[in-house]
C-alpha positions as CSV (number, residue, x, y, z in Angstrom):
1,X,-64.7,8.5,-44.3
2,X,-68.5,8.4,-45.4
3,X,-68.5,4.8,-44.3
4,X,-67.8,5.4,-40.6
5,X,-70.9,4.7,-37.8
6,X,-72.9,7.2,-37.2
7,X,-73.1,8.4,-33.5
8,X,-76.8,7.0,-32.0
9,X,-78.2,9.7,-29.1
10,X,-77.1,7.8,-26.0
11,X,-76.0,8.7,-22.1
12,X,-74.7,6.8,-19.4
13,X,-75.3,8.0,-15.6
14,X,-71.6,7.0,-14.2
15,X,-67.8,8.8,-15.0
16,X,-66.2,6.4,-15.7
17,X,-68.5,5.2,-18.4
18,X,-68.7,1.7,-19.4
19,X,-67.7,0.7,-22.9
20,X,-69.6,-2.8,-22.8
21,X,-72.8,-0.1,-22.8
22,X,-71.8,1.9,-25.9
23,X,-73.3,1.6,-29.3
24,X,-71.6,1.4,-31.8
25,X,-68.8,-0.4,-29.7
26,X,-65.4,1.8,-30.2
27,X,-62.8,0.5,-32.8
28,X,-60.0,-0.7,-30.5
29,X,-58.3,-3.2,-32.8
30,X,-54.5,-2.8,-33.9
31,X,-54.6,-2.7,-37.7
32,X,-50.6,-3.7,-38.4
33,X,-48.7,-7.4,-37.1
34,X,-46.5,-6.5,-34.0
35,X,-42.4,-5.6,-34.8
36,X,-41.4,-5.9,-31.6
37,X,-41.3,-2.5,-30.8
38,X,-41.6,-3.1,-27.1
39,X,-40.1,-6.3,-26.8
40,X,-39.3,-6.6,-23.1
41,X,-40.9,-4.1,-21.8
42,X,-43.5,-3.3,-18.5
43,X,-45.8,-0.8,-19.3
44,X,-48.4,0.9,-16.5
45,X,-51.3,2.2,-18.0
46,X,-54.1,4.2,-15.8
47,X,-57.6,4.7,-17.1
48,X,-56.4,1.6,-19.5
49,X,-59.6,-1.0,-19.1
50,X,-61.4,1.3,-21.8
51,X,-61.3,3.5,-24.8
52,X,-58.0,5.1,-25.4
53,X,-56.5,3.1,-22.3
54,X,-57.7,-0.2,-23.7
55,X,-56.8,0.3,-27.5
56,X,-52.9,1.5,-25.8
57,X,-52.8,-1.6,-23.8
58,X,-53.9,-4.2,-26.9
59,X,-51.5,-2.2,-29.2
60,X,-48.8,-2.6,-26.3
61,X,-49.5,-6.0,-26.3
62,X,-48.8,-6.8,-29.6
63,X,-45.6,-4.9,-29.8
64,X,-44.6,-7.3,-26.8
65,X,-44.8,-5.2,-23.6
66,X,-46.2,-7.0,-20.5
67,X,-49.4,-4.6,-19.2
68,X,-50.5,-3.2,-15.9
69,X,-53.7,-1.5,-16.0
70,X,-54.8,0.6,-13.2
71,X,-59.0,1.4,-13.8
72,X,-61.1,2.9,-10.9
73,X,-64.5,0.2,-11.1
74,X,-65.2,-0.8,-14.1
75,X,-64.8,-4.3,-13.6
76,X,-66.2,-5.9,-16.9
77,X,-64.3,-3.7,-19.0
78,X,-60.9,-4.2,-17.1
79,X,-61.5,-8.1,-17.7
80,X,-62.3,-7.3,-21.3
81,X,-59.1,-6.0,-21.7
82,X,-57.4,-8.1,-20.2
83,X,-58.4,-10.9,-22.5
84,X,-57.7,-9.0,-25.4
85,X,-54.2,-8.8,-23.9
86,X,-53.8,-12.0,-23.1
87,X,-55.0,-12.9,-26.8
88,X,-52.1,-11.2,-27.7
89,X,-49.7,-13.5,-26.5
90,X,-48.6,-11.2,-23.3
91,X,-50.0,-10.9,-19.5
92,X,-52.2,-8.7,-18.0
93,X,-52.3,-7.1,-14.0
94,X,-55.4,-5.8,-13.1
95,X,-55.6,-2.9,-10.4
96,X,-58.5,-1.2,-9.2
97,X,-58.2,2.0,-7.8
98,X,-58.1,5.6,-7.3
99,X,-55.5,7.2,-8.7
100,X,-56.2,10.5,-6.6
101,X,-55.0,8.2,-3.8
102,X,-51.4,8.9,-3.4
103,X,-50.2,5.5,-1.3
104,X,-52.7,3.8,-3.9
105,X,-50.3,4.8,-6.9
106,X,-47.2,4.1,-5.1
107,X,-48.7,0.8,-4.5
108,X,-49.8,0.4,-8.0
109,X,-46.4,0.8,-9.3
110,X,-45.0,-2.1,-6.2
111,X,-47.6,-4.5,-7.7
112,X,-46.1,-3.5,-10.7
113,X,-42.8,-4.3,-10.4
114,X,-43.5,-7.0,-8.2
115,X,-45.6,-8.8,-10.8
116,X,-43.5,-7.9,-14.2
117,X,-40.1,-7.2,-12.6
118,X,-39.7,-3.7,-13.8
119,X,-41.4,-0.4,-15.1
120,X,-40.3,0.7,-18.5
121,X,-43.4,2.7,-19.5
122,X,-46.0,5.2,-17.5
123,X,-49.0,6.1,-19.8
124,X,-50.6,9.1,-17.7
125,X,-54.2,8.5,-19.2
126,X,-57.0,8.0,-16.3
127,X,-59.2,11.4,-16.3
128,X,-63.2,12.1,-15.4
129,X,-64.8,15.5,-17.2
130,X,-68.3,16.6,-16.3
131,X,-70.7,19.1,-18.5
132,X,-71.3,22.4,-17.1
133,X,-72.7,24.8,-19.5
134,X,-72.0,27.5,-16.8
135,X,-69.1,27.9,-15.0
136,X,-71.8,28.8,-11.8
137,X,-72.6,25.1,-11.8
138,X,-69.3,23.8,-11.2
139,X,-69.4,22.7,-7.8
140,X,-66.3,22.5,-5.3
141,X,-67.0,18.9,-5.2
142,X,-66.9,18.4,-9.0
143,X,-63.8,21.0,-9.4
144,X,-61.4,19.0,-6.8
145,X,-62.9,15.5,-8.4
146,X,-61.7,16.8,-11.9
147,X,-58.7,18.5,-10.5
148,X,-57.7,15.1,-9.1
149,X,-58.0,12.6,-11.0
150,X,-56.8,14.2,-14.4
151,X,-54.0,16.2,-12.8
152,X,-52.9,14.9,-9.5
153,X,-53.2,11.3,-10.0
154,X,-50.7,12.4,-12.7
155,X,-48.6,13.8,-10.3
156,X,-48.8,11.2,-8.0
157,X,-48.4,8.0,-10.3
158,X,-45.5,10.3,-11.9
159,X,-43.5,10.7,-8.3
160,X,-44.0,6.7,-7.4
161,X,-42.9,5.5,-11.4
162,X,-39.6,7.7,-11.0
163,X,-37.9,5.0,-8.4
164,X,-38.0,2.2,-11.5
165,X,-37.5,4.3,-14.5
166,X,-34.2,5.1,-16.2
167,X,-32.4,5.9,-19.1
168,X,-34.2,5.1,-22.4
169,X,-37.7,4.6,-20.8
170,X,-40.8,6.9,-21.4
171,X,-43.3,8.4,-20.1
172,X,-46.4,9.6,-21.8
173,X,-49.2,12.0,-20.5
174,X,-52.9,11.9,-22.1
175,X,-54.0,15.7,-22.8
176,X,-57.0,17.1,-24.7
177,X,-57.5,19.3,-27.7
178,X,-59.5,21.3,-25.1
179,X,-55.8,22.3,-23.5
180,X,-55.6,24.3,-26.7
181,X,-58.7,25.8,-27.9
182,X,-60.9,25.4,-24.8
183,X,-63.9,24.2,-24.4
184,X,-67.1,26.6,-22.9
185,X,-69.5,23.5,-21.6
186,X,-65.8,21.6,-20.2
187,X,-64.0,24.5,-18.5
188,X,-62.5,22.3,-15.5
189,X,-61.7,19.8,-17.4
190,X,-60.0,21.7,-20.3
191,X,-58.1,23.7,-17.5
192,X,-57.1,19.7,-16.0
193,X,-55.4,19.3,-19.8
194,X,-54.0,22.7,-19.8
195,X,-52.2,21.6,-16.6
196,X,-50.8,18.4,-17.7
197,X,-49.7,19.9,-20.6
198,X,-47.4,22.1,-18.4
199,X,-46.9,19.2,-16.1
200,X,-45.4,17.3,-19.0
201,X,-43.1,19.9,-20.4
202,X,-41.2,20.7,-17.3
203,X,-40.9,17.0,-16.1
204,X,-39.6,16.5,-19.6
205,X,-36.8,19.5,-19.1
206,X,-36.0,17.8,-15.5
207,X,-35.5,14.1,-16.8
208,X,-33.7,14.8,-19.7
209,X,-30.2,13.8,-18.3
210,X,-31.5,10.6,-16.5
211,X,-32.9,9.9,-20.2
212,X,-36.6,9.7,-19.8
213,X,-38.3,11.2,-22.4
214,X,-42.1,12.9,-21.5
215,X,-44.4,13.6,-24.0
216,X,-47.6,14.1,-24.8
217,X,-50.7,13.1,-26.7
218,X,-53.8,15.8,-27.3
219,X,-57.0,13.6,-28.6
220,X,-60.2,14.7,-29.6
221,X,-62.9,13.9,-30.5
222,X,-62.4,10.7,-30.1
223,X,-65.4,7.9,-29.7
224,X,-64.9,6.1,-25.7
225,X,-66.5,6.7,-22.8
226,X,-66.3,9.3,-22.1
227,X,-68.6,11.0,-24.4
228,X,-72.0,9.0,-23.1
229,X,-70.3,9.6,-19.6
230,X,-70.2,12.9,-19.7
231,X,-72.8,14.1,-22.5
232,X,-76.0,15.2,-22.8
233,X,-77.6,12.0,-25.1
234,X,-78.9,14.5,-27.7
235,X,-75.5,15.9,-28.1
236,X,-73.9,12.6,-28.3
237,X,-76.1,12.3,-31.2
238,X,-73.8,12.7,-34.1
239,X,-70.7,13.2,-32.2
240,X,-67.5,14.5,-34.1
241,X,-69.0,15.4,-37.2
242,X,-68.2,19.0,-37.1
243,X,-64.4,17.6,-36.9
244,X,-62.7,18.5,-40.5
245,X,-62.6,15.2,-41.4
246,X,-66.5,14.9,-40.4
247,X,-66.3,12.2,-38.0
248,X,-64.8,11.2,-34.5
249,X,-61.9,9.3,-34.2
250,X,-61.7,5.8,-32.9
251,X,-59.4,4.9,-30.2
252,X,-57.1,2.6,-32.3
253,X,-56.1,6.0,-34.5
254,X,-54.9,7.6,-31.3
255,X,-53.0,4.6,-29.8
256,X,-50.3,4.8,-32.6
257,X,-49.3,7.8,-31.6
258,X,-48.6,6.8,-28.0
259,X,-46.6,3.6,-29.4
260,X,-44.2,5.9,-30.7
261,X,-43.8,7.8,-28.1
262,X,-43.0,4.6,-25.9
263,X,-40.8,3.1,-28.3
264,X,-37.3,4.2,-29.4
265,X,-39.1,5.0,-32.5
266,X,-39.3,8.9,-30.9
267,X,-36.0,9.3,-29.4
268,X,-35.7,12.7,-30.3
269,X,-39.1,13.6,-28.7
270,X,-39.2,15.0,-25.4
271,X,-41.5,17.8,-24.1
272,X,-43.7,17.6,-27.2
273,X,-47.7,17.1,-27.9
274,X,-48.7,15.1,-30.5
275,X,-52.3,16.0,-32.1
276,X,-54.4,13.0,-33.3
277,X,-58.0,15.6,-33.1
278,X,-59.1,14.8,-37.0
279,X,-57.3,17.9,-38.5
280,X,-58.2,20.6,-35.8
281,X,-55.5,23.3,-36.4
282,X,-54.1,24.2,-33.1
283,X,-50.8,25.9,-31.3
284,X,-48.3,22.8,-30.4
């Protein structure tokens, strides 16, 4: 696409990043009218106030699901979103939080169910990654913080979901091209997505008879946050063009592929990683 934004140097000093902050503003926007798809259904989406999260949550919306989105403090962003939903014709809950907290996920999915009724949908998706040329510079601190959120709140939110979820409803984990063909300035963070990767697969094998399918989505690079979060600004500069299709992706390209992994649409998908990453050839 030699029409899409080029990426300005930029760099924010917080993880989570802020999406008001980012310029150009990532393309969150469903492109297609709702079918119904998820008609009915109570979705729970962590890290979903921004980037991926948010453009999940709109697209949600407008296939009819009712949205819970758990974000750590990014305020503005969370209210943003929650708008957008809410433009869509569908509610919004709002939960701020830390999903490394265990008792703060189980309460998460209460609020949940309390609010909406039931639980249909987990989207696995908050996650923090720091740059650390050197693997020397990781700090204990940083390694458990990555650890975490991107693996352990998965675990966590994952153990409190399972007392509302049955036959037919999904759960979806957010991995990273990373998990596949590593990344030498990301190395916790890549080993986080190798993790859930793992994670996802063997839940998958052990809920197959109760009927929930687990699956995965691998992104990258995709434009959100987490790349002025996380980024030095001169190698923000110009982000994703050494992709093969010469550009990042925008988080409304990724957030198809967890619609059909939610909907009944992927039936026959269980255990498997989907690769929206702009035609990086990897191992599935």
């Amino acid at each position: 696409m030699s029409d899409a934004p080029k990426i300005p140097a930029q760099e924010q000093d917080a993880m989570p990043a802020d999406e008001y902050r980012m310029d150009p503003a990532p393309d969150y926007a469903p492109r297609y009218p709702g079918v119904g798809k998820l008609a009915g259904k109570v979705a729970l989406v962590t890290g979903g106030d921004s980037g991926i999260g948010r453009a999940v949550s709109v697209l949600f919306a407008r296939e009819g699901a009712r949205i819970a989105i758990v974000y750590l403090n990014e305020d503005r962003d969370a209210e943003d979103t929650k708008a957008l939903i809410e433009d869509e014709g569908s509610k919004a809950l709002l939960i701020r939080g830390d999903v490394a907290d265990k008792s703060f996920c189980a309460d998460a999915v209460a609020q949940t169910v309390e609010a909406f009724g039931d639980l249909n949908i987990l989207v696995n998706n908050a996650a923090q990654q720091y740059f650390k040329a050197d693997l020397r510079d990781i700090s204990e601190e940083q390694l458990r913080r990555t650890f975490d959120s991107n693996v352990t709140g998965y675990f966590f939110m994952t153990q409190a979901a399972l007392d509302h979820l049955g036959d037919g409803d999904a759960i979806v984990n957010t991995a990273s091209v990373n998990a596949f063909k590593g990344n030498p300035v990301l190395v916790d963070y890549s080993a986080t997505r190798g993790a859930v990767t793992a994670f996802s697969r063997s839940m998958a094998t052990q809920l197959v008879e109760k009927g929930i399918r687990v699956n995965t989505v691998a992104p990258g690079p995709i434009w959100t946050p987490f790349i002025p979060g996380s980024i030095p600004a001169d190698k923000v500069e110009g982000f994703g063009e050494n992709s093969p299709m010469g550009r990042p992706g925008q988080p409304w390209e990724v957030a198809t592929s967890y619609l059909f992994l939610a909907s009944a649409d992927s039936t026959y998908f269980t255990g498997q990683t989907l690769h929206p990453n702009g035609g990086k050839i990897v191992g599935s």
